[in-house]
C-alpha positions in Angstrom: -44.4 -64.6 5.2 -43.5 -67.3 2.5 -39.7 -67.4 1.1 -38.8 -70.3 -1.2 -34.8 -70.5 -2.1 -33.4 -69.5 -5.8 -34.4 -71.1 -8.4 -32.5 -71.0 -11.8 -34.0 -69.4 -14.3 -32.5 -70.0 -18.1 -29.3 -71.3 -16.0 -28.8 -67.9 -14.0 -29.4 -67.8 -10.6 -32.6 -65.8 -9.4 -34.4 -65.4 -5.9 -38.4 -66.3 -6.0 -40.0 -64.1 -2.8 -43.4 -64.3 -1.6 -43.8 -62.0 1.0 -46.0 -60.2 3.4 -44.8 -57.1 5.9 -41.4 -56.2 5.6 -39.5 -58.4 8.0 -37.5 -59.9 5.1 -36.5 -56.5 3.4 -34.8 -56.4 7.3 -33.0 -59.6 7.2 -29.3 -59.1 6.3 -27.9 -61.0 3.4 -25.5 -64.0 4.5 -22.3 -64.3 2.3 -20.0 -67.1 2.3 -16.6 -66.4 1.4 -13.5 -68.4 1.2 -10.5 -66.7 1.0 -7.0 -68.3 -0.8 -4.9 -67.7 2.1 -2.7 -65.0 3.1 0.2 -65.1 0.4 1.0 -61.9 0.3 0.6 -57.7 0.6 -2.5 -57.9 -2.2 -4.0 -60.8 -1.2 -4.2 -59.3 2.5 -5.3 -55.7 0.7 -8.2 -58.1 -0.6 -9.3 -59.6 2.2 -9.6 -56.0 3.9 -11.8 -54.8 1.1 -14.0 -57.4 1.2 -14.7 -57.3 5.0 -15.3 -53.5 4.9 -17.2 -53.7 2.2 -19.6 -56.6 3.6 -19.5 -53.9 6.5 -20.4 -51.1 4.7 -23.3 -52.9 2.7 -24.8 -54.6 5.9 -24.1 -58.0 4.7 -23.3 -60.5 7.0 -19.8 -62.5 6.4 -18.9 -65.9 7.0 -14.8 -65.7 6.3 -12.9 -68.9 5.8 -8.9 -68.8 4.8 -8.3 -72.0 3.3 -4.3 -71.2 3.9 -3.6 -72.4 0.0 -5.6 -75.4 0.1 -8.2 -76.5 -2.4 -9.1 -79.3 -0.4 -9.6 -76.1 2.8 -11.8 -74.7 0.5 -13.9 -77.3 -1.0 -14.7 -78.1 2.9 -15.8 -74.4 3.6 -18.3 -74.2 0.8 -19.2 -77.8 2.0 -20.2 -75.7 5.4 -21.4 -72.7 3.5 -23.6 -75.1 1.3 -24.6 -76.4 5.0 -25.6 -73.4 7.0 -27.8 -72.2 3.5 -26.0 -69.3 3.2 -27.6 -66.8 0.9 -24.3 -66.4 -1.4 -21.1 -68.5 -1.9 -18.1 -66.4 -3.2 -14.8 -67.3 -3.5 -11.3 -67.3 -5.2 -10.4 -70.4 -6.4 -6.4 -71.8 -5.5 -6.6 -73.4 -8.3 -8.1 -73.8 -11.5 -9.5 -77.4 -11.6 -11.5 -79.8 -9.8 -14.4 -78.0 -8.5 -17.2 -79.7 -10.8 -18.2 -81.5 -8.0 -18.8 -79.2 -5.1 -19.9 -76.3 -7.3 -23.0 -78.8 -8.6 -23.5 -79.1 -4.4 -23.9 -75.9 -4.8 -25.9 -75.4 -7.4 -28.4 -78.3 -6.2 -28.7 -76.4 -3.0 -29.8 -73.7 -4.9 -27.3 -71.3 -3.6 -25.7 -68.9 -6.4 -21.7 -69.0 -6.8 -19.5 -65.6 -7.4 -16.1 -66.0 -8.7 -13.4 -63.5 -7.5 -10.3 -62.5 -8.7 -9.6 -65.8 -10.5 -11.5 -68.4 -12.4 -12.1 -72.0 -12.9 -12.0 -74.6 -15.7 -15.7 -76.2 -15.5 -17.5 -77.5 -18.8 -21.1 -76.0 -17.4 -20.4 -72.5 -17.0 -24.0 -72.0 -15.1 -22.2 -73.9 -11.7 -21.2 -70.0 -11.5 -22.7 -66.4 -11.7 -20.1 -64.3 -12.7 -16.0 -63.5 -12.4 -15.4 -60.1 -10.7 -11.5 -59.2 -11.9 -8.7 -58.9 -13.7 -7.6 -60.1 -17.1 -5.1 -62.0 -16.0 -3.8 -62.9 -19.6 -4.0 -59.2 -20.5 -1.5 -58.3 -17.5 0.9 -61.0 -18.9 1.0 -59.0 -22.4 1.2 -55.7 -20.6 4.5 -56.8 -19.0 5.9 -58.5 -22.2 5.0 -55.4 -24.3 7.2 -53.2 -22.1 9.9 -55.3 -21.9 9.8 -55.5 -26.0 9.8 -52.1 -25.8 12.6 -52.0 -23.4 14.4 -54.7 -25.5 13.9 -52.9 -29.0 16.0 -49.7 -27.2 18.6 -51.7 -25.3 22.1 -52.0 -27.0 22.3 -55.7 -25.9 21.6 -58.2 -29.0 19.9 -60.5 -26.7 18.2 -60.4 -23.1 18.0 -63.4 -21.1 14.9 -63.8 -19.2 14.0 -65.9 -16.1 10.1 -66.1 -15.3 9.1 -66.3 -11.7 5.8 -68.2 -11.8 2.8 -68.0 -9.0 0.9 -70.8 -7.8 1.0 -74.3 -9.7 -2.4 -74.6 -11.8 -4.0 -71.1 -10.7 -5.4 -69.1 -13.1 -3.1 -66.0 -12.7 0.0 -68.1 -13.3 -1.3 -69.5 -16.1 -2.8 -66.4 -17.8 -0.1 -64.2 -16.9 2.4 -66.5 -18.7 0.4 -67.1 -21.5 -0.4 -63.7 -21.8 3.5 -62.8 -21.7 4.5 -65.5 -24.2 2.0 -64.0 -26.5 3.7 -60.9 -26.2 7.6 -61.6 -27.0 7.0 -64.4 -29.2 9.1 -64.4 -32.1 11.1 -61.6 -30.7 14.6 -62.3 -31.6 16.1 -59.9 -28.3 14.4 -61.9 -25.9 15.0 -65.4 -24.9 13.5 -67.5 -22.0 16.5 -69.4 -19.4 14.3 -70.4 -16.9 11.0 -70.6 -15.3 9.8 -71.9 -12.2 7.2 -71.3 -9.3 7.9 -68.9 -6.5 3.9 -69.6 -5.4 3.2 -65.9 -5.0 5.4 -65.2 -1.7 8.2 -63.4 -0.9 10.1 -65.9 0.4 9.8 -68.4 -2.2 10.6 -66.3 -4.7 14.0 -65.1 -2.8 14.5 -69.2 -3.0 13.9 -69.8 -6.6 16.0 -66.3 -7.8 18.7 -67.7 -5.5 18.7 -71.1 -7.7 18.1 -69.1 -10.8 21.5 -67.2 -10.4 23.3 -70.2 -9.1 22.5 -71.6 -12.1 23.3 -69.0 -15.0 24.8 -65.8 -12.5 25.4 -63.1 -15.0 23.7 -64.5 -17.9 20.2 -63.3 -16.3 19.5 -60.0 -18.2 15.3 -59.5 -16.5 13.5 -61.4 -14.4 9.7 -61.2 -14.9 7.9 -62.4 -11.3 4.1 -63.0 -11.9 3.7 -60.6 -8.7 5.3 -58.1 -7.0 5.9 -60.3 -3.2 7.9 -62.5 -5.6 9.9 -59.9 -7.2 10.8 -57.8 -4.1 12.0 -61.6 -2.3 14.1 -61.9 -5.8 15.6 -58.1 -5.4 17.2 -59.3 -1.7 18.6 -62.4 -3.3 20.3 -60.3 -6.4 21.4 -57.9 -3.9 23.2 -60.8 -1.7 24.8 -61.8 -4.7 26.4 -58.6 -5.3 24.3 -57.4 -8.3 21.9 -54.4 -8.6 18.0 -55.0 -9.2 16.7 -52.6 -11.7 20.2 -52.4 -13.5 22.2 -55.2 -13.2 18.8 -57.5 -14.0 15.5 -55.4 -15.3 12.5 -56.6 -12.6 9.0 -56.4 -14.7 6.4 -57.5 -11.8 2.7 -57.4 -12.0 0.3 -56.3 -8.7 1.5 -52.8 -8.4 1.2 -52.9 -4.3 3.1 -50.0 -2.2 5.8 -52.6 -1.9 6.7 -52.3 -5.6 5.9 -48.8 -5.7 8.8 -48.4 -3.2 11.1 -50.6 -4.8 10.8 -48.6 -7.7 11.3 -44.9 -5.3 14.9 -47.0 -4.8 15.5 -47.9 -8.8 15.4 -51.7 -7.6 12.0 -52.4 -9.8 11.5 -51.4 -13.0 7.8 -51.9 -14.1 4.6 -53.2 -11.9 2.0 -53.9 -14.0 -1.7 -53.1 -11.8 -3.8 -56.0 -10.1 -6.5 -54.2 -8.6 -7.6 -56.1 -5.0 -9.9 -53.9 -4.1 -12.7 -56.1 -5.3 -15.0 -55.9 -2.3 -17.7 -53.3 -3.1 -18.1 -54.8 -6.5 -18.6 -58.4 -5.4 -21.3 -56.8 -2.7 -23.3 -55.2 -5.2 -22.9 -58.2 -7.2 -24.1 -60.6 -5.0 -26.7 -58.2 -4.1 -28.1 -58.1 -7.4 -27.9 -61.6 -7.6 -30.2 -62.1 -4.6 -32.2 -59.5 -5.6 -33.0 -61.5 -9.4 -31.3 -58.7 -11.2 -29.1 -59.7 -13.9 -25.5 -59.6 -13.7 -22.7 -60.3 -16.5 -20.6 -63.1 -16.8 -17.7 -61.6 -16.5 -16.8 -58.1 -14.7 -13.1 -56.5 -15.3 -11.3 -54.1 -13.2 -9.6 -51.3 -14.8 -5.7 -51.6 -14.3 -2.7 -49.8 -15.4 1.1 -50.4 -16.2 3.6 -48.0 -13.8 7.0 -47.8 -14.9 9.6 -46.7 -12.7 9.6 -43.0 -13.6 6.4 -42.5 -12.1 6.7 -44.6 -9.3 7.5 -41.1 -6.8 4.2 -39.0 -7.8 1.9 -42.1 -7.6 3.2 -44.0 -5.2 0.9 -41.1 -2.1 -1.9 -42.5 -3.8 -1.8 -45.9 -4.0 -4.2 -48.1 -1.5 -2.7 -51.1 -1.0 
């Protein structure tokens, strides 16, 4: 049996195969994955559905948790790159400064999935495809129900505080752009302040705590760019003797059980969806990709908003 590694054909990856018998059809695919960390309740929902589903599909998973850390991650595809691992997939901490790794990579001949968030590189071929969300389109989802909210409130003007996620990652920055887009111009909203919570509960409990220091019972909403953030922000409104959900309107985005329950108490208003179960289409993915099958550029979950009204009836059937 003769196996020669991918080779790229018109700048997507493909797997050339010359065999005899059937031992290779046998071989399990290898998958390298490296993981953002552990930040909160959907990025640990993620990490579960990718590890069943390398389970489930018989692929063989080399896990690395780079705990936040670009430079954590540009080491473990360094080691995937080195072991010749049949796949390299992972979700980027940040949106820059992988250029150089990713044309490692691509040299080696080993093809690149993206998941959950992307990265800002001028040759788009260092990369298969993007399995996930449109990060930019949650950010309008959550600025079109607070206009909404905003046009029916009997308040002139609502002041708004912005908890962002991680510094440079593609979520923060979509799901802010994606919310400007959405109130701009509008005369009831207006921006006070916003600043990282980096996507954890704790942070964001910090940052609300600063934020209310600063401008107390000025802050009308607070719009958290996930849920771990906004649920941290609820216990530091609480400790200041105000009530989430009435005294200051919560609009969060992930829509994990956490925020579902939050909402059950009338603390959360809105969670816009983030889907993390991303691990059976990132096997089939890679999969095809192996296989020389083509794949698109870019594959989107399907998401929805859940307001607090029906946070009760859904909240049996959610996931994660």
């Amino acid at each position: 049996m003769t196996v020669t590694r991918r080779t790229i054909l018109g700048g997507a990856f493909a797997l050339a195969v010359a065999a005899s018998g059937s031992s290779f059809a046998a071989k399990p695919l290898v998958m390298g994955f490296s993981q953002v960390g552990a930040e909160s309740e959907w990025r640990s929902a993620n990490t579960a559905s990718i590890k069943d589903a390398a389970k489930q599909a018989g692929i063989t998973l080399k896990f690395a948790d780079a705990q936040q850390k670009q430079e954590n991650q540009v080491k473990a595809i360094r080691s995937f790159i080195a072991q010749r691992v049949d796949v390299i997939a992972f979700s980027p901490v940040v949106e820059t400064g992988w250029e150089t790794v990713l044309r490692e990579a691509k040299a080696a001949k080993i093809p690149v999935i993206l998941t959950d968030r992307a990265v800002n590189v001028a040759d788009k071929s260092l990369y298969v495809t993007l399995i996930g969300s449109d990060f930019v389109e949650e950010g309008r989802r959550a600025g079109r129900w607070l206009a909404d909210y905003a046009a029916k409130s009997n308040k002139p003007v609502l002041n708004v505080v912005e908890l962002q996620g991680t510094v440079g990652s593609a979520p923060a920055l979509d799901r802010k752009a994606g919310f400007e887009e959405a109130i701009k111009g509008n005369p009831k909203l207006k921006m006070l302040r916003t600043q990282t919570g980096e996507f954890t509960r704790a942070k964001g409990k910090e940052v609300m705590e600063a934020f209310l220091k600063a401008h107390g019972k000025d802050i009308n909403v607070l719009y958290a760019h996930n849920d771990d953030m906004a649920i941290g922000a609820i216990q530091a409104i609480e400790e200041a003797g105000l009530k989430p959900g009435k005294d200051i309107i919560i609009v969060s985005i992930d829509g994990v059980k956490g925020a579902f329950q939050a909402m059950v108490a009338g603390k959360l208003n809105v969670s816009v969806e983030c889907s993390p179960l991303l691990g059976p289409q990132l096997m089939k993915a890679a999969q095809d990709v192996v296989a020389g099958k083509p794949v698109p550029p870019r594959i989107v979950t399907e998401e929805r908003v859940f307001p607090a009204e029906v946070a009760a009836k859904e909240l049996p059937n959610r996931k994660y």
